[in-house]
C-alpha positions as CSV (number, residue, x, y, z in Angstrom):
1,X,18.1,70.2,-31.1
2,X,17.5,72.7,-28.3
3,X,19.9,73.8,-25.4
4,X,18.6,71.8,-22.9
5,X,17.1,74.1,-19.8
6,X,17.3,70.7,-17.3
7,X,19.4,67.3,-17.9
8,X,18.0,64.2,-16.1
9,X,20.0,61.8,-15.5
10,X,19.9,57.9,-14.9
11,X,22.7,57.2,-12.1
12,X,23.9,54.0,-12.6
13,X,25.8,52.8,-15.4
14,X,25.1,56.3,-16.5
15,X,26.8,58.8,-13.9
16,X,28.2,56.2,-12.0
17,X,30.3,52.8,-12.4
18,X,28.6,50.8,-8.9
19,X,28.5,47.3,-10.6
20,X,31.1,46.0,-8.3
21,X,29.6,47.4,-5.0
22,X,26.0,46.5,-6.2
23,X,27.1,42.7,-6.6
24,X,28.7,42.5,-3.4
25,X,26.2,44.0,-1.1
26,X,24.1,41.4,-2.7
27,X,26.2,38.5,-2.5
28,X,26.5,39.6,1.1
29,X,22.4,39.4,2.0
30,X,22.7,36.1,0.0
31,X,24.8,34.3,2.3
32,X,23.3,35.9,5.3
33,X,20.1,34.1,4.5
34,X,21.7,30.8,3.4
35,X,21.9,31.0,-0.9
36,X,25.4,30.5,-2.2
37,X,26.7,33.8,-3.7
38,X,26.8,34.5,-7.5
39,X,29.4,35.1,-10.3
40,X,30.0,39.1,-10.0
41,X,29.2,39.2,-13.9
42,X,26.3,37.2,-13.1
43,X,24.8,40.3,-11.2
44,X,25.8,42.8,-13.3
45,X,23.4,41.9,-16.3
46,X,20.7,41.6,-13.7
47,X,20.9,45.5,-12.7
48,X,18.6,48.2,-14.0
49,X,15.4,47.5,-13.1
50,X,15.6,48.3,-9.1
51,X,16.9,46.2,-6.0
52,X,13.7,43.7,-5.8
53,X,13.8,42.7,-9.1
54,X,17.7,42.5,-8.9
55,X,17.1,40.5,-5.8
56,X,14.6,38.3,-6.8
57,X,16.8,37.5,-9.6
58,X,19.7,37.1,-7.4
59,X,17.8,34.1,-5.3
60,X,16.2,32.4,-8.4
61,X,19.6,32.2,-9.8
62,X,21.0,31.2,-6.6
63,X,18.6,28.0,-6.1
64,X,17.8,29.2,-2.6
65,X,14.0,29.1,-1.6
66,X,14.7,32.9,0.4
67,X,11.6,35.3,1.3
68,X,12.8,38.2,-1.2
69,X,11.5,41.1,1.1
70,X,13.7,39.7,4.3
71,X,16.3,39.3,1.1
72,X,15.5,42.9,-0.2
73,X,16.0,44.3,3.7
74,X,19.5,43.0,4.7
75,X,20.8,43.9,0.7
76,X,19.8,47.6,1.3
77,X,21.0,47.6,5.1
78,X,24.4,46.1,3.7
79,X,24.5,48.6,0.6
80,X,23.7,51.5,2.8
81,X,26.8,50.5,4.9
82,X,29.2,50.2,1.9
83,X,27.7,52.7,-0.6
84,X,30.8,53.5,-2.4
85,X,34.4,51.4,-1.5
86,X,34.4,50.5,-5.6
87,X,32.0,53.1,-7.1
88,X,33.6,55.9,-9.5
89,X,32.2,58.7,-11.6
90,X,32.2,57.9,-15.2
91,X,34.3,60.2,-18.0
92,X,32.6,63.2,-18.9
93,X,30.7,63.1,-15.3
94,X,32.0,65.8,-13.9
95,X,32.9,67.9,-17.1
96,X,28.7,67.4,-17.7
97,X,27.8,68.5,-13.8
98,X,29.7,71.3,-14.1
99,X,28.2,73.1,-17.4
100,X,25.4,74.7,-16.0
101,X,22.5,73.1,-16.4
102,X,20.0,72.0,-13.7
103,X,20.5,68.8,-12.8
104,X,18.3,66.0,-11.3
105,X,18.6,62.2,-11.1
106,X,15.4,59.7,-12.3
107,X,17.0,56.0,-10.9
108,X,15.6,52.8,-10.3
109,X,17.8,52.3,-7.6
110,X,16.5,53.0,-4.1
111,X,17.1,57.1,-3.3
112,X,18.4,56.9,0.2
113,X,21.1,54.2,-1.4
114,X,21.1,56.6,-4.1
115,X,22.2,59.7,-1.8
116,X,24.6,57.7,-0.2
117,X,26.3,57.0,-3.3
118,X,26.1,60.8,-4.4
119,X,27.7,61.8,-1.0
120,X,30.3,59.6,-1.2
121,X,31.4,60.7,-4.6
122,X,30.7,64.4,-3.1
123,X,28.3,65.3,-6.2
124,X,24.8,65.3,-3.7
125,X,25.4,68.6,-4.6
126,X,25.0,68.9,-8.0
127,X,21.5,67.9,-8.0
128,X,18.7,70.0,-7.4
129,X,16.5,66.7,-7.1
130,X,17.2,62.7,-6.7
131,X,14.2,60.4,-7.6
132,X,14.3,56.9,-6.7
133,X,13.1,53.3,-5.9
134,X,9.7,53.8,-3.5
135,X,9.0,57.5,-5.0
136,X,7.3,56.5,-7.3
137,X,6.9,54.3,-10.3
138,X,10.1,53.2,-11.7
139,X,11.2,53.9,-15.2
140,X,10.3,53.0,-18.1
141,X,7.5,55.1,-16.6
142,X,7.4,58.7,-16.9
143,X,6.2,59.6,-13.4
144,X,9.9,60.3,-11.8
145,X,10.5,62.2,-15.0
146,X,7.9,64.5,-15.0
147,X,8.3,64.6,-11.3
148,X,11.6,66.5,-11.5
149,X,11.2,68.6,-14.4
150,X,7.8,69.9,-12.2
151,X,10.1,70.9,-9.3
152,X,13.2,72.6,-11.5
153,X,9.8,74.6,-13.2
154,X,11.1,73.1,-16.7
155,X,8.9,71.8,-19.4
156,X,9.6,68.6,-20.8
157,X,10.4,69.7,-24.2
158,X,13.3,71.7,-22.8
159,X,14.7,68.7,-21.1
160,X,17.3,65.6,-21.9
161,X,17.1,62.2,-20.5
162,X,20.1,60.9,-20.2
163,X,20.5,57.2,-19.6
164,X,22.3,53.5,-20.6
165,X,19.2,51.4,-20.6
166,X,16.2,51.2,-22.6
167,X,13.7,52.3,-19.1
168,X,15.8,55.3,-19.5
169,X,14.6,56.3,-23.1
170,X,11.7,55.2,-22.3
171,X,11.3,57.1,-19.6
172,X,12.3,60.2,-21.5
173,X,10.5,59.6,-24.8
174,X,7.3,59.3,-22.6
175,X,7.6,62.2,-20.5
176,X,8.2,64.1,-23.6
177,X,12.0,65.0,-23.1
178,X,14.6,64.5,-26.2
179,X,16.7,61.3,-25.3
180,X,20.1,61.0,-25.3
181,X,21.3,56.9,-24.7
182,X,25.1,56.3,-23.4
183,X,25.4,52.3,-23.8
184,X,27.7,50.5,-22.1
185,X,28.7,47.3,-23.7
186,X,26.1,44.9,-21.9
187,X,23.3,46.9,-22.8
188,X,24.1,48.3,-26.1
189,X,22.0,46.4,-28.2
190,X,18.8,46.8,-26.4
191,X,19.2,50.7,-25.6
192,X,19.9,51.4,-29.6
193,X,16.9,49.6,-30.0
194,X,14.6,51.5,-28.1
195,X,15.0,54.2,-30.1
196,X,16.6,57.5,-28.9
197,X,16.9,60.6,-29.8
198,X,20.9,60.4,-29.7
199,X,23.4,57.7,-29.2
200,X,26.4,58.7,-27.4
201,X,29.8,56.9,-26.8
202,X,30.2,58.6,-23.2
203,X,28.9,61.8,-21.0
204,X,31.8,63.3,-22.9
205,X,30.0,63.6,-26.0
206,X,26.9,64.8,-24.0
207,X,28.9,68.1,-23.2
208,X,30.1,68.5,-26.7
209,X,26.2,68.3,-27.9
210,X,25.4,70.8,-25.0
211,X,27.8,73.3,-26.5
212,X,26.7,73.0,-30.2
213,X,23.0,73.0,-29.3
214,X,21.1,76.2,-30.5
């Protein structure tokens, strides 16, 4: 295992805790367009694969008969509003920002939502380049992956993908990058399963593994 030259991150669920202001942005565009809202823990396991699929999800759950891209609109108009009243950095984010490494985010999620969220936290900073939602294809394609590691001038053999879903490893593994999974509990079964490179318990061990590297 080589010192990583460039960490690629996932952001949520990953860098970032934004379950609870995901759910409610959507459960706000819900009612505005007439669906009832959903169970909060409802939402959460439909996350990770970018806001149309999440709202899509959202109104077949719901019952409602809604037009997802007038859906889609008001969720990222609301979200964009309210980018961060609930969102926090997960342990070891900061400690894993700050060793050094070029950083650069690969999300699902769409980027100027994605920024927000960054600025909020004040950590826009601490990435060189943020990937997202309408960049490109979205993960488990390599695209945004290769994308980044182009502009830091890295090779993907001297880069980790760092994520909690399997898109993320898959992702990673495609664009050639060793892969380092941090599960949380929803989605530990399925991101074990696709296979990383390393299994983490949080970005705490991720800057242990950075220091030990050769």
């Amino acid at each position: 295992m080589r010192r990583p030259r460039a960490l690629v991150f996932d952001l949520d669920g990953t860098l970032v805790d934004s379950k609870a202001d995901i759910a409610a942005a959507c459960n706000v565009a819900l009612r505005e367009h007439g669906a009832p809202p959903l169970p909060v823990e409802r939402i959460f396991t439909m996350i990770g694969d970018g806001a149309r699929a999440l709202v899509a999800r959202a109104l077949a759950a719901s019952g409602a008969d809604g037009d997802v891209d007038r859906v889609l609109a008001t969720f990222q108009a609301r979200y964009l509003e309210r980018p961060a009243v609930h969102t926090t950095l997960l342990p070891g984010a900061s400690e894993v920002l700050a060793s050094g490494i070029s950083a650069a985010i690969v999300t699902n999620k769409p980027r100027d939502i994605a920024e927000a969220v960054l600025d909020a936290l004040g950590v826009r900073g601490a990435f060189a380049v943020v990937f997202g939602g309408g960049d490109g294809p979205l993960k488990p394609s390599p695209a945004g992956v290769l994308h980044v590691l182009e502009r830091l001038a890295v090779a993907p053999g001297d880069a980790w993908m760092i994520g909690d879903g399997a898109q993320d490893v898959g992702a990673g593994r495609a664009a050639g990058c060793f892969t380092v999974a941090v599960p949380g509990i929803a989605e530990h079964a399925s991101v074990v399963a696709s296979g990383p490179d390393a299994v983490v318990g949080s970005l705490h061990d991720v800057v242990r593994m950075i220091l030990t590297a050769a």
